[in-house]
C-alpha positions in Angstrom: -8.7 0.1 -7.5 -6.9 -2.0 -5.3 -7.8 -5.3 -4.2 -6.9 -8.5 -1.8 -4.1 -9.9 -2.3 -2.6 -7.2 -4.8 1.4 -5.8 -3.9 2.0 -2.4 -2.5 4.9 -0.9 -3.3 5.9 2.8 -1.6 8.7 4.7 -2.7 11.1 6.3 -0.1 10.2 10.2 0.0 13.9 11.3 0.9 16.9 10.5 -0.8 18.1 7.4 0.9 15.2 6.1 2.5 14.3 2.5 1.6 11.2 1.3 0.1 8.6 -0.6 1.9 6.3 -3.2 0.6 3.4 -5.4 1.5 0.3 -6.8 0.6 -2.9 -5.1 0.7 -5.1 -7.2 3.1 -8.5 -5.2 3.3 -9.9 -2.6 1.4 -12.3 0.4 2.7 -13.5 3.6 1.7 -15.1 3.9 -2.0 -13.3 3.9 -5.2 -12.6 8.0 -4.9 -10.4 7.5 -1.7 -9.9 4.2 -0.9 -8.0 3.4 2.4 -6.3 0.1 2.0 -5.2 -2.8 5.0 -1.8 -3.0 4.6 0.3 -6.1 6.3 4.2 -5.0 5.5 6.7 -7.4 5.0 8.2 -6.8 8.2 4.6 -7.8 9.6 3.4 -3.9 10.6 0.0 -4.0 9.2 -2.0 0.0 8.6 -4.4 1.5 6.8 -3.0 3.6 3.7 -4.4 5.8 1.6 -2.4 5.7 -1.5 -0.4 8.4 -3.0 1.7 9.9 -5.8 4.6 7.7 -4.0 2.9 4.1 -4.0 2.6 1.5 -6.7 0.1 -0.9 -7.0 0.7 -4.2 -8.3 -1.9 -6.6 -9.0 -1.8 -9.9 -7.8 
């Protein structure tokens, strides 16, 4: 499970489309489905729910 402060990583889902990454600022849901606060580097901040295309790296 993910948690404050940890590093999202997602993986491009076409060839040639660049990663994004941030840092997971909130977490909500339960540990089945989280949905995690994501602020991205270029400063967007969403809710994800992570998938077979994300990496999670702990802090």
């Amino acid at each position: 499970m993910a948690e404050i402060g940890d590093r999202v990583i997602i993986h491009g889902r076409t060839v040639g489309a660049a990663e994004r990454t941030g840092v997971v600022t909130g977490v909500r849901g339960h540990a089945e489905d989280p949905l995690l606060v994501v602020r991205f580097d270029d400063g967007h901040e969403s809710m994800l729910s992570p998938g077979s295309d994300c990496v999670i790296v702990p802090h």
